[in-house]
PASEBA-1860 file (N, C-alpha, C; in nm, 3 decimals):
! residues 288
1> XXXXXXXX> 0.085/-0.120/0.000/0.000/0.000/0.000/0.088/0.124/0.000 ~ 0.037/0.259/-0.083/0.159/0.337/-0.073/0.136/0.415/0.019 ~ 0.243/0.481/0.117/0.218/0.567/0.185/0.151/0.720/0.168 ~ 0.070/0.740/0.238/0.016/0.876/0.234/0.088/0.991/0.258 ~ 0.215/0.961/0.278/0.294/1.066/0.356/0.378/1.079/0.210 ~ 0.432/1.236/0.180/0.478/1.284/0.069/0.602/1.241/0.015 ~ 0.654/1.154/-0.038/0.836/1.098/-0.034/0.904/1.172/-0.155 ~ 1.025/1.246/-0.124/1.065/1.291/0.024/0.968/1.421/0.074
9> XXXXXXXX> 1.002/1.451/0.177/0.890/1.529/0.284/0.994/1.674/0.291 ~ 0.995/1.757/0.254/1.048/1.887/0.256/0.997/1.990/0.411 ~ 1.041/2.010/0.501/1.062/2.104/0.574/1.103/2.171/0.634 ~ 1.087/2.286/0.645/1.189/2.456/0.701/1.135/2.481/0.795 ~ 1.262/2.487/0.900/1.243/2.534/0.994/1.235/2.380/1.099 ~ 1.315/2.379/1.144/1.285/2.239/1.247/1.344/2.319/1.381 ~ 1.213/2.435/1.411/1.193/2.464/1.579/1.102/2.342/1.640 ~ 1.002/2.382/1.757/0.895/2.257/1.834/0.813/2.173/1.701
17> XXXXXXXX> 0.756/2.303/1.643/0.655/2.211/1.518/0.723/2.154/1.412 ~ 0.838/2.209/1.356/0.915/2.171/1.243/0.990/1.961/1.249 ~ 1.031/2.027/1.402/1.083/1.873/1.397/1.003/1.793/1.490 ~ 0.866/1.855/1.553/0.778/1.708/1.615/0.765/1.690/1.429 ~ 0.717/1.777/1.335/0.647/1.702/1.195/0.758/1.626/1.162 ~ 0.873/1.640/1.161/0.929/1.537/1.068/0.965/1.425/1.177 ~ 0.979/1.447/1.288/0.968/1.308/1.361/0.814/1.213/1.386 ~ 0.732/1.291/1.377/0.609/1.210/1.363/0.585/1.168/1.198
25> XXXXXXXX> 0.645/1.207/1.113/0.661/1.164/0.963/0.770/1.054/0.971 ~ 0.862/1.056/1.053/0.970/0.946/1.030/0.917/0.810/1.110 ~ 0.814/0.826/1.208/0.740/0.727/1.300/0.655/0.679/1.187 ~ 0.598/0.753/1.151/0.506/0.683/1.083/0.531/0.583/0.955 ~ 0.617/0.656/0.887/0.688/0.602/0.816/0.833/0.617/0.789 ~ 0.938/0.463/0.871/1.092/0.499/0.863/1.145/0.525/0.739 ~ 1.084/0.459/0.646/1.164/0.505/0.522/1.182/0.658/0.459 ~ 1.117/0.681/0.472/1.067/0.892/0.449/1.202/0.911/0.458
33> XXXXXXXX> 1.227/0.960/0.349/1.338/1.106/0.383/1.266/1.242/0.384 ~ 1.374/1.305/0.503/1.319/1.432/0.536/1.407/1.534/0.464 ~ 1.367/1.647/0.370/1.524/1.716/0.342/1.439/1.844/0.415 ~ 1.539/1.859/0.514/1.496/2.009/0.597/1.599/2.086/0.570 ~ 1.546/2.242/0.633/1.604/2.364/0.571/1.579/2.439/0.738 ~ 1.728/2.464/0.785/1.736/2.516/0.925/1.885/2.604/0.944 ~ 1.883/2.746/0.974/2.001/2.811/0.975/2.067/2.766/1.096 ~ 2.076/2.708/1.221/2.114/2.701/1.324/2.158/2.585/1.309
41> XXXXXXXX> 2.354/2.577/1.291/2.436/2.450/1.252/2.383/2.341/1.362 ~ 2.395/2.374/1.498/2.405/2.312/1.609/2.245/2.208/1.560 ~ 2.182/2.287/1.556/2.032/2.206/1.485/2.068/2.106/1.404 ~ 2.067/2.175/1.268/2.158/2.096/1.153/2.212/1.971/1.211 ~ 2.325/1.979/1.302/2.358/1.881/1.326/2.322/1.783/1.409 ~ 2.225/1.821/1.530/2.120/1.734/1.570/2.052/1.648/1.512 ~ 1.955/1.724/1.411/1.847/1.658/1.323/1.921/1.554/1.255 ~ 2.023/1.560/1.214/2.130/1.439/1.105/2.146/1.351/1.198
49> XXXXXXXX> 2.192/1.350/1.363/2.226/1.270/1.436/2.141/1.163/1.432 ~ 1.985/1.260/1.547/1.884/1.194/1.535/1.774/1.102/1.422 ~ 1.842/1.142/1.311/1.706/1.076/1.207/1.669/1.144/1.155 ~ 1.621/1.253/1.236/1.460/1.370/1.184/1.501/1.382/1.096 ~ 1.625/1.417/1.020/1.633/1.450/0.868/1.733/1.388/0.801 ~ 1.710/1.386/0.712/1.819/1.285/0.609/1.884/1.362/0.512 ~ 1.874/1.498/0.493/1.903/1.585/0.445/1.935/1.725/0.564 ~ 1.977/1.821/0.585/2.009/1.973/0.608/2.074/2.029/0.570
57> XXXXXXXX> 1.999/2.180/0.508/2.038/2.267/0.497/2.016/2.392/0.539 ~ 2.123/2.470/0.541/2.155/2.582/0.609/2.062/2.706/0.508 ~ 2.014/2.678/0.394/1.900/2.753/0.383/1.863/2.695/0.233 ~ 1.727/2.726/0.176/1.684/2.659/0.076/1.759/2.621/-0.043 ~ 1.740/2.497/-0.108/1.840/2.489/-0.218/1.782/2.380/-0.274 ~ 1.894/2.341/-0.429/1.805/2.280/-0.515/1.741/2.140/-0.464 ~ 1.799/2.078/-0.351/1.754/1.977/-0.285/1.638/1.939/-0.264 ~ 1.518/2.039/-0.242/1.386/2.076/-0.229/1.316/2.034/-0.384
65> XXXXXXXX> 1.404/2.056/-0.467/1.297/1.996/-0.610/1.259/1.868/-0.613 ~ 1.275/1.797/-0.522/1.259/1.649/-0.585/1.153/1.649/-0.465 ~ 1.114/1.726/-0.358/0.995/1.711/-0.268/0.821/1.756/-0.313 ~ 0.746/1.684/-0.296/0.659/1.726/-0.392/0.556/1.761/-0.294 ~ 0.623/1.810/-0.138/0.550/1.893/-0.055/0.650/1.920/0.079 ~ 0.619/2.067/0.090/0.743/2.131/0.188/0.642/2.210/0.254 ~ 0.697/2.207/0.357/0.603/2.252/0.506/0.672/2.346/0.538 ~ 0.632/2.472/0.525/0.684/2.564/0.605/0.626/2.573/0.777
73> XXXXXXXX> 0.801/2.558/0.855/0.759/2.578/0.996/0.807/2.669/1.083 ~ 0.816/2.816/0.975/0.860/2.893/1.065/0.808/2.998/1.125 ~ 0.815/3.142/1.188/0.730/3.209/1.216/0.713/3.300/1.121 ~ 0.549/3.338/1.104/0.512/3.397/0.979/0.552/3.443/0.898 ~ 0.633/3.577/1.002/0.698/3.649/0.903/0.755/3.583/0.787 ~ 0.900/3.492/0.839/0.931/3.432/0.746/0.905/3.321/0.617 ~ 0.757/3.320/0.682/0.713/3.193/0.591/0.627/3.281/0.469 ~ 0.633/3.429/0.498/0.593/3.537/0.408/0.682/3.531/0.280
81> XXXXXXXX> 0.816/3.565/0.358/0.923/3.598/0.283/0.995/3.462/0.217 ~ 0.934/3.361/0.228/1.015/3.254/0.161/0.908/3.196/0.102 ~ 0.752/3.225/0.044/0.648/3.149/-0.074/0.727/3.167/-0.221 ~ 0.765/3.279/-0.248/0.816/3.314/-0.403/0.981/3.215/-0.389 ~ 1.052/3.222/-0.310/1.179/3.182/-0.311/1.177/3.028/-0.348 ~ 1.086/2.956/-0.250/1.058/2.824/-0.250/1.008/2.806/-0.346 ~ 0.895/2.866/-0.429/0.785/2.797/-0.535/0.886/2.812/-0.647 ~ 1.034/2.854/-0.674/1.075/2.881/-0.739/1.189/2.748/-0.814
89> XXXXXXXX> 1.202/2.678/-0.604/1.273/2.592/-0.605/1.228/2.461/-0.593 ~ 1.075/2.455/-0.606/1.057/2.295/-0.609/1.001/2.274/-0.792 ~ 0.949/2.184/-0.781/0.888/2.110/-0.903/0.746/2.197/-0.952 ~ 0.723/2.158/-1.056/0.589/2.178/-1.109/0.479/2.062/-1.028 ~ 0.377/2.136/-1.010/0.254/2.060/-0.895/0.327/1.994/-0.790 ~ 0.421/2.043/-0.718/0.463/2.110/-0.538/0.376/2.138/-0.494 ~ 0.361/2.108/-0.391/0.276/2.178/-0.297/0.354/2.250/-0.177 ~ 0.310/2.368/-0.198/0.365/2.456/-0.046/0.246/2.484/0.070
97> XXXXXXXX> 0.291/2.443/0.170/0.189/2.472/0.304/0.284/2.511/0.429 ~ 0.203/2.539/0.518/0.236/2.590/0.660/0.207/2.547/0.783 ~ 0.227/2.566/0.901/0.166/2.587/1.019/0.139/2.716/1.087 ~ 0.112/2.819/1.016/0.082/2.968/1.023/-0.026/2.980/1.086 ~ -0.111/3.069/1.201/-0.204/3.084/1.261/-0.271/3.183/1.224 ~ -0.260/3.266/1.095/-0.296/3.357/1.040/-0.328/3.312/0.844 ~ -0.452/3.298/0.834/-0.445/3.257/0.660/-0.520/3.370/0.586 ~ -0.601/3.397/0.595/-0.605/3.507/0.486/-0.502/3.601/0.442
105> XXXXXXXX> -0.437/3.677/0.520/-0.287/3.778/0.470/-0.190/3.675/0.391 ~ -0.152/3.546/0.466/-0.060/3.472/0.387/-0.120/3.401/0.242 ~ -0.259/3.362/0.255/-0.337/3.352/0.129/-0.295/3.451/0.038 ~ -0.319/3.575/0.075/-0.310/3.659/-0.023/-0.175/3.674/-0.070 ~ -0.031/3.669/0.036/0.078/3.678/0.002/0.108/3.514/-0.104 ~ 0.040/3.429/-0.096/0.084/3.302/-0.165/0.043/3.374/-0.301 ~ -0.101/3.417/-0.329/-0.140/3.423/-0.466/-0.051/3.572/-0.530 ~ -0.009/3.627/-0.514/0.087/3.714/-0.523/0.253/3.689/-0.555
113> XXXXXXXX> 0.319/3.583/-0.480/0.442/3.531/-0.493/0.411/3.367/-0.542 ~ 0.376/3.316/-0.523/0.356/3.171/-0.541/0.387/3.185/-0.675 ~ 0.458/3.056/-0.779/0.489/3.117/-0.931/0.342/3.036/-0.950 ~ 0.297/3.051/-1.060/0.251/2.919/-1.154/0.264/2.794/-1.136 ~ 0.220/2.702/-1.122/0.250/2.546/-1.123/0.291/2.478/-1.011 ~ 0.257/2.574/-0.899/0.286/2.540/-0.782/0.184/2.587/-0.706 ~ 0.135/2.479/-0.570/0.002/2.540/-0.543/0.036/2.549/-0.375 ~ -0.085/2.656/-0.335/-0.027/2.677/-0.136/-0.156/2.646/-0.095
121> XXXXXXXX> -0.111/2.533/-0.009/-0.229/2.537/0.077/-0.214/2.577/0.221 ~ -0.284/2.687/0.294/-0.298/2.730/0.430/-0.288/2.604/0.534 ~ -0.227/2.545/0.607/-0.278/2.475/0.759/-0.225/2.540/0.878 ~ -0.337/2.487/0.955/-0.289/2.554/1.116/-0.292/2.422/1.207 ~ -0.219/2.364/1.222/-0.213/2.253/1.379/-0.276/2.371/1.480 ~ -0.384/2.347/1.575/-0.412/2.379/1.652/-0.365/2.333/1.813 ~ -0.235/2.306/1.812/-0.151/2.284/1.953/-0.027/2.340/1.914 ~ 0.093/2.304/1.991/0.218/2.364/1.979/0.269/2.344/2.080
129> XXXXXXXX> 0.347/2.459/2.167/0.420/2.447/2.290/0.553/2.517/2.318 ~ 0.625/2.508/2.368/0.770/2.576/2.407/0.823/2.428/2.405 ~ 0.938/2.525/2.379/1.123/2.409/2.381/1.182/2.441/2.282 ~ 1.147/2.466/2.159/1.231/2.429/2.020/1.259/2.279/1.957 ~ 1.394/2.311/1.914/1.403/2.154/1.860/1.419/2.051/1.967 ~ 1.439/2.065/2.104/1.462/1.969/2.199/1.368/1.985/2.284 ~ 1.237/2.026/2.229/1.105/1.987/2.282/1.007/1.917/2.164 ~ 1.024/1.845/2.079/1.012/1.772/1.955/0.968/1.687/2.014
137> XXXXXXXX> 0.856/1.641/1.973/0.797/1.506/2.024/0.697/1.459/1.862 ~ 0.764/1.292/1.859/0.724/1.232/1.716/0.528/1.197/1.757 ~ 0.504/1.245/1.879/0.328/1.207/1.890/0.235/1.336/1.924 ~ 0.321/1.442/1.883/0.264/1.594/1.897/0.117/1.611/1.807 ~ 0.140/1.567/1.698/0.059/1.519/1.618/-0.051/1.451/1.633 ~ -0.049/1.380/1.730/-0.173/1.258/1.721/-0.270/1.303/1.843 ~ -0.386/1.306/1.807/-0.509/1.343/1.867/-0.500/1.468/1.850 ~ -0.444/1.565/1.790/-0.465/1.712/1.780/-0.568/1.735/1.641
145> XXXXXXXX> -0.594/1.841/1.679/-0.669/1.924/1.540/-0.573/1.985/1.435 ~ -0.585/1.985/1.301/-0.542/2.097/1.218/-0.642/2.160/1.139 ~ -0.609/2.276/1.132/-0.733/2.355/0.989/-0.645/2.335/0.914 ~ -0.711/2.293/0.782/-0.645/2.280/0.657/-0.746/2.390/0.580 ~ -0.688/2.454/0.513/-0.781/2.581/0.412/-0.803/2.515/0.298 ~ -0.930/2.509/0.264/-0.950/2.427/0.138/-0.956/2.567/-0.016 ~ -0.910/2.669/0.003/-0.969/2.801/-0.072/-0.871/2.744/-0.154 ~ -0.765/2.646/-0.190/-0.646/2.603/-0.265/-0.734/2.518/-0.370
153> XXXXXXXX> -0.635/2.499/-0.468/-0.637/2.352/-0.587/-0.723/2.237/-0.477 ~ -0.817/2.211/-0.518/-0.890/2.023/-0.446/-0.787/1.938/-0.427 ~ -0.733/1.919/-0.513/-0.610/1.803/-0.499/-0.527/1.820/-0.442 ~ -0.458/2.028/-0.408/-0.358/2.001/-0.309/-0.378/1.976/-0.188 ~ -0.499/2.071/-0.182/-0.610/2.048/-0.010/-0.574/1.898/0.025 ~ -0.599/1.827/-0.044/-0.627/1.677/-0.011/-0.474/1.612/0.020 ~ -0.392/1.664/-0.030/-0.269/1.602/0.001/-0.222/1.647/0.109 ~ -0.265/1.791/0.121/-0.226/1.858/0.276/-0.303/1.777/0.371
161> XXXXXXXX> -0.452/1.758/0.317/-0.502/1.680/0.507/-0.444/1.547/0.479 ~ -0.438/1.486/0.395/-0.375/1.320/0.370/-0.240/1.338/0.470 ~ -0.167/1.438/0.450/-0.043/1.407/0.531/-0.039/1.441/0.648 ~ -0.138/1.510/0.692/-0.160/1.654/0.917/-0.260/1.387/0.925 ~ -0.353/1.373/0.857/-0.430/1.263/0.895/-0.319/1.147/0.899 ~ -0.249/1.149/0.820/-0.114/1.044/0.830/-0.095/1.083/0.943 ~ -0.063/1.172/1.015/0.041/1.189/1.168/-0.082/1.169/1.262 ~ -0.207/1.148/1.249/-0.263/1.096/1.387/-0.410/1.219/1.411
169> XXXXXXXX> -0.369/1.342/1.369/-0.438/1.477/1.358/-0.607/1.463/1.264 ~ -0.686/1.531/1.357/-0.804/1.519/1.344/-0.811/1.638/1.177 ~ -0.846/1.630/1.104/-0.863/1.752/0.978/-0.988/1.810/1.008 ~ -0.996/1.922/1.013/-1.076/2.017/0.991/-1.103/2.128/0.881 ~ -1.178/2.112/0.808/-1.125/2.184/0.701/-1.235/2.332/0.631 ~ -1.154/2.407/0.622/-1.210/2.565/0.645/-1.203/2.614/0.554 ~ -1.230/2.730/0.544/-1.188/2.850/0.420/-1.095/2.958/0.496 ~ -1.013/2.997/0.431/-0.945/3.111/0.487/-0.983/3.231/0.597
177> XXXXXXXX> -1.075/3.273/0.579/-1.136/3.356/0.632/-1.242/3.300/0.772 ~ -1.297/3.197/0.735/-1.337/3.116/0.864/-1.253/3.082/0.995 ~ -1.145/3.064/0.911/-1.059/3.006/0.988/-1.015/3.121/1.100 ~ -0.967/3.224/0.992/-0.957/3.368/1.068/-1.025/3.437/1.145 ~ -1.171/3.429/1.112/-1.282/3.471/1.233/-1.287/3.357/1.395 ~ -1.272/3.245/1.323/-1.296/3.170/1.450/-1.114/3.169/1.533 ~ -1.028/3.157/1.519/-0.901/3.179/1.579/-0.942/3.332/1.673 ~ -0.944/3.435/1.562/-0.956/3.547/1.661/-1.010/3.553/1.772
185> XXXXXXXX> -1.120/3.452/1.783/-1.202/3.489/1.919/-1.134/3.357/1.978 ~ -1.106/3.251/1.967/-1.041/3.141/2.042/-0.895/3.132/2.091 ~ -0.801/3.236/1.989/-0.656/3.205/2.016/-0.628/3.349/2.028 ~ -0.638/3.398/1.917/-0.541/3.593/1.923/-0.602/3.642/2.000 ~ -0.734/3.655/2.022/-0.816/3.736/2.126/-0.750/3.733/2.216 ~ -0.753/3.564/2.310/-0.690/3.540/2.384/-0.552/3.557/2.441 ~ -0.461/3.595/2.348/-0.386/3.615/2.335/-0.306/3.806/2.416 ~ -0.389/3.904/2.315/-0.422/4.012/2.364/-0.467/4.067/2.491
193> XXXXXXXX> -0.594/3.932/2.573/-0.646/3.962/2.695/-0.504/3.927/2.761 ~ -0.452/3.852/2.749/-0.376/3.803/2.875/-0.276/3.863/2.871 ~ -0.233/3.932/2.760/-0.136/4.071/2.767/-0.144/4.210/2.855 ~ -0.305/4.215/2.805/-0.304/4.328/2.845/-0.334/4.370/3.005 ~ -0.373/4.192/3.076/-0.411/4.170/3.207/-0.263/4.162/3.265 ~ -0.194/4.094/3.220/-0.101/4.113/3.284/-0.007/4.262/3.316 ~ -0.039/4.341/3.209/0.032/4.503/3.202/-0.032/4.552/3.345 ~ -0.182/4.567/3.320/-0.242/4.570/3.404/-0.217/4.551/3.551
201> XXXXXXXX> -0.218/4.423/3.564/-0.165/4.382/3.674/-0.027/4.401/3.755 ~ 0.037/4.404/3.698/0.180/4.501/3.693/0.181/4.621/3.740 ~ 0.094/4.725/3.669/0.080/4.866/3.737/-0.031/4.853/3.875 ~ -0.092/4.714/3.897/-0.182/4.788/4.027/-0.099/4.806/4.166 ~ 0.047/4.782/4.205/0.083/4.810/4.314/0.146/4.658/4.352 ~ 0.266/4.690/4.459/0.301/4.607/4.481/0.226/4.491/4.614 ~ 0.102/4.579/4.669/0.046/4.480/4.759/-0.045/4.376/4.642 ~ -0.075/4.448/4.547/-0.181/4.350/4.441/-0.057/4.244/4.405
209> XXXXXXXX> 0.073/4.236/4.364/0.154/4.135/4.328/0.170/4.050/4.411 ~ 0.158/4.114/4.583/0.182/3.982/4.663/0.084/3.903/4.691 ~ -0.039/3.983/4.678/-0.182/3.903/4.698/-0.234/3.819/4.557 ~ -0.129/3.862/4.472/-0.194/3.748/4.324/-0.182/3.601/4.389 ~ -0.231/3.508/4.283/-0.247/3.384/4.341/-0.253/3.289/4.194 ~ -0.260/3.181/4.223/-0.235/3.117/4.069/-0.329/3.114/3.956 ~ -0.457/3.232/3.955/-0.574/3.251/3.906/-0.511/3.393/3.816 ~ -0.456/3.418/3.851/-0.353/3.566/3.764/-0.233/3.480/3.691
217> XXXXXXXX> -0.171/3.414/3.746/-0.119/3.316/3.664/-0.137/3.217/3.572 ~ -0.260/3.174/3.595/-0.351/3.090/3.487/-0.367/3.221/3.378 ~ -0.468/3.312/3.417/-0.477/3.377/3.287/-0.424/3.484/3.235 ~ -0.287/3.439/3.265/-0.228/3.566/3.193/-0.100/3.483/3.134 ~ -0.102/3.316/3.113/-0.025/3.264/3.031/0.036/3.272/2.926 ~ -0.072/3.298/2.819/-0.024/3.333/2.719/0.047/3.409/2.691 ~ 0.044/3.484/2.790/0.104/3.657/2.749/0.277/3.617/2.718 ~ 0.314/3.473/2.757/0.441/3.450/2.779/0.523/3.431/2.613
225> XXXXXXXX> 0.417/3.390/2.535/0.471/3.351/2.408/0.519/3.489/2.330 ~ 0.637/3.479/2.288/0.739/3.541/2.194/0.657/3.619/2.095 ~ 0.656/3.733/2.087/0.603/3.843/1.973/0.632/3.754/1.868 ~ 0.768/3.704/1.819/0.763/3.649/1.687/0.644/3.525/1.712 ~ 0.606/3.464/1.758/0.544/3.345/1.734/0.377/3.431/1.717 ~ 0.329/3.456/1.888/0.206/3.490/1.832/0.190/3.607/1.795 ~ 0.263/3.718/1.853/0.220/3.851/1.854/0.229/3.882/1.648 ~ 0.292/3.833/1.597/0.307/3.834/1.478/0.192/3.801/1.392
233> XXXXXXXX> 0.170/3.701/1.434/0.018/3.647/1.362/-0.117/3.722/1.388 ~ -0.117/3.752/1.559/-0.223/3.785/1.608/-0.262/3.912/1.500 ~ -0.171/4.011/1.476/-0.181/4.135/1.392/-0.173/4.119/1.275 ~ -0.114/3.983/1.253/-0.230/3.967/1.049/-0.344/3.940/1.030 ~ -0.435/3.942/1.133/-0.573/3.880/1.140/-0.641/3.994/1.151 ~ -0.725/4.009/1.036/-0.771/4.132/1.001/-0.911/4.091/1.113 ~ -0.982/3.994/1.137/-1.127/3.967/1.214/-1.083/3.978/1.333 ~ -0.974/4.040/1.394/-0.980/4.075/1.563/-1.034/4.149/1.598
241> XXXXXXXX> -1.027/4.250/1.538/-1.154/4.371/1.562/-1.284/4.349/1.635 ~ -1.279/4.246/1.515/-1.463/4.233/1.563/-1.467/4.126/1.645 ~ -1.377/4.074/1.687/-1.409/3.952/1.813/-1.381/4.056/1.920 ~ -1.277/4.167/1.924/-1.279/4.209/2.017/-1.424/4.299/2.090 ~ -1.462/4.397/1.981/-1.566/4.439/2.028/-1.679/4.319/2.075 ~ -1.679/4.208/1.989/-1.802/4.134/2.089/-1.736/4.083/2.215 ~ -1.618/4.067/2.254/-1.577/4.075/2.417/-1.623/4.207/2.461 ~ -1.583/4.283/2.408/-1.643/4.394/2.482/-1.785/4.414/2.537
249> XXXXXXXX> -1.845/4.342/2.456/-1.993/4.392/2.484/-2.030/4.330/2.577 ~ -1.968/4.226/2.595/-1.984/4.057/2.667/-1.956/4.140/2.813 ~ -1.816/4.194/2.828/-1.794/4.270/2.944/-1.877/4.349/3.005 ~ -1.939/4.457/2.932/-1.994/4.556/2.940/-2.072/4.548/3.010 ~ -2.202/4.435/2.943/-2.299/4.335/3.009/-2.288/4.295/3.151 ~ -2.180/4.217/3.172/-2.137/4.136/3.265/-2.102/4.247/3.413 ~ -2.048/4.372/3.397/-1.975/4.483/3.459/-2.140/4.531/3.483 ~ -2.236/4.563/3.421/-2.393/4.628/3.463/-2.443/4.545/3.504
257> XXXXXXXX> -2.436/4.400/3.500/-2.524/4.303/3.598/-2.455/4.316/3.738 ~ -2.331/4.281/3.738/-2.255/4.323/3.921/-2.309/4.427/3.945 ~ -2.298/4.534/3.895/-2.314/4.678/3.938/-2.469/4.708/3.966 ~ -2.578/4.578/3.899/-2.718/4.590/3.909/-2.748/4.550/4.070 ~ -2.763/4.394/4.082/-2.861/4.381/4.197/-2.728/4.191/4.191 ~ -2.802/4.146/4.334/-2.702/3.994/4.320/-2.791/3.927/4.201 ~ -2.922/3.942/4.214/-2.972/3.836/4.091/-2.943/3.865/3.959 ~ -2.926/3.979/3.920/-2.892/4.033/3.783/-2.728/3.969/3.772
265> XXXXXXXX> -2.653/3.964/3.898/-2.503/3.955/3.864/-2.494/3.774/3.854 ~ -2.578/3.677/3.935/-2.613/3.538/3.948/-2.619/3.501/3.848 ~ -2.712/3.551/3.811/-2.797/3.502/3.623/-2.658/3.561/3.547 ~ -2.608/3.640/3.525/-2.492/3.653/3.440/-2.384/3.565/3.445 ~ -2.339/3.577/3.590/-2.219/3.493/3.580/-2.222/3.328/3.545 ~ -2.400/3.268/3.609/-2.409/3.154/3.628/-2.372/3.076/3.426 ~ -2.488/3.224/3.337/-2.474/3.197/3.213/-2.308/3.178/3.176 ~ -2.219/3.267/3.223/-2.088/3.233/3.162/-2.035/3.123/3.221
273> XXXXXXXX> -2.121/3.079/3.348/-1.998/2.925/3.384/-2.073/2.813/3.300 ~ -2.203/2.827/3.268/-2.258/2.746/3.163/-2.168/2.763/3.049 ~ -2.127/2.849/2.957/-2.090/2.882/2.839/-1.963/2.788/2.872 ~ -1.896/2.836/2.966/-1.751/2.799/3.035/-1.760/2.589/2.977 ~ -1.850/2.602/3.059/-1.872/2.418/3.066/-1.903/2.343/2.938 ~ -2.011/2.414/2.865/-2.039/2.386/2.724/-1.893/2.386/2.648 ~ -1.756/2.457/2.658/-1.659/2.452/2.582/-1.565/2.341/2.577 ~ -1.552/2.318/2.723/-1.459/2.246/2.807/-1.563/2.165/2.941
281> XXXXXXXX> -1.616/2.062/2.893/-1.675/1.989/2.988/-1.641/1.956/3.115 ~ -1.673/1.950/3.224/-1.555/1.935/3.334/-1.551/1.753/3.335 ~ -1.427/1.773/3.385/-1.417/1.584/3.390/-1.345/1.587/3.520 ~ -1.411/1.635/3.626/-1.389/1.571/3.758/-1.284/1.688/3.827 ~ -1.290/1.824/3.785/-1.217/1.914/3.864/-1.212/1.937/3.971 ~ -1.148/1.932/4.056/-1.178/1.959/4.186/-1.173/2.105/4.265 ~ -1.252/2.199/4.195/-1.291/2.345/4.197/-1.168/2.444/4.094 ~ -1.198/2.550/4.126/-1.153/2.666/4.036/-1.008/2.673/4.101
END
């Protein structure tokens, strides 16, 4: 039976996502060659040690033509600045894709640089994590979600979820802009609140820092991730706007029921621990 997975498997960038994909591509199937594309020798020479790649290079080259799908895994920016470079350097009907958390702007940057005869399809793995390449895990992949953007060629779409469904990953599959409305209110939104709670929190005084507790620390996690990773994306997403104002309103609401009567503030809050539960079911928490 032939494998579903692309032979050889082209990917840039082997930070956390770059090399869990090509180690959950080399699990799945040992024979795969990987030819990756990573400026950091010390990497380079990891990935050769370990397996993950059977190929490295220190930056794109003709090596990549014989892959007839390359994953870009780096942060946006750069996966901006390398669609025209790459589509230049693989084959006719290549497929170029991502793990970018932002698809409409890079949509538009693919149909703009992308040459002819080469097609991009948008994906987003919906997990991730900290470490880099020595937080790589070959089962990062399995039981997770990806959006795959179907606004591409049918056939490349299909080779993009054939290969996120080879590694274990649930497909979900969107349009560009869907994808972008629903992230904003689930990930960048999120993203922004816990920034700006934490600034916040920062300026209220130093008795408020000693009285925080691990409920300021829960939500103001995110705030920890690297401008290049999210803060980058969060601001190509043209639909934050409008997720933000409907938080807002959500607040607004929520701030005139306290300020009303206890039953007005009951019935509010009780609705958001409903909403709360409807997202994330509880499975046996033992309180807040």
């Amino acid at each position: 039976m032939a494998s579903p997975l692309p032979h050889p498997l082209g990917v840039v960038g082997l930070g956390l996502m770059g090399a869990s994909l090509a180690r959950a591509a080399r699990a799945a199937d040992p024979g795969l060659r990987v030819v990756a594309v990573e400026p950091r020798p010390e990497v380079r020479r990891a990935a050769l040690e370990d397996g993950v790649a059977q190929v490295a290079l220190a930056e794109p080259g003709p090596e990549l033509a014989s892959c007839p799908v390359v994953v870009l895994c780096t942060p946006i920016a750069a996966i901006e600045a390398l669609l025209g470079p790459l589509s230049r350097l693989v084959g006719d009907g290549a497929v170029l894709t991502d793990v970018g958390g932002a698809k409409e702007h890079l949509a538009a940057r693919a149909a703009e640089q992308v040459r002819p005869g080469v097609a991009f399809v948008g994906a987003h793995p919906m997990f991730g994590g900290h470490g880099g390449y020595g937080g790589a895990r070959a089962d990062l992949w399995r039981g997770g979600r990806v959006a795959v953007c179907t606004d591409g060629a049918p056939e490349a779409v299909e080779r993009v979820a054939a290969l996120h469904a080879a590694l274990g990953a649930e497909v979900i599959r969107c349009r560009a802009a869907e994808h972008d409305a629903a992230v904003a209110m689930v990930s960048h939104l999120p993203y922004l609140v816990a920034s700006a709670l934490a600034v916040a929190a920062g300026e209220a005084g130093p008795l408020a820092l000693r009285l925080a507790g691990p409920g300021l620390k829960d939500t103001t996690r995110l705030a920890q991730f690297p401008f290049d990773i999210q803060g980058e994306v969060s601001r190509r997403n043209a639909r934050l706007p409008e997720a933000a104002e409907r938080l807002s309103r959500h607040l607004g609401r929520l701030l005139a029921a306290v300020a009303d009567s206890p039953e007005a503030a009951r019935a509010a809050l009780e609705q958001a621990r409903a909403a709360r539960e409807a997202l994330y079911p509880p499975r046996g928490e033992g309180g807040t």
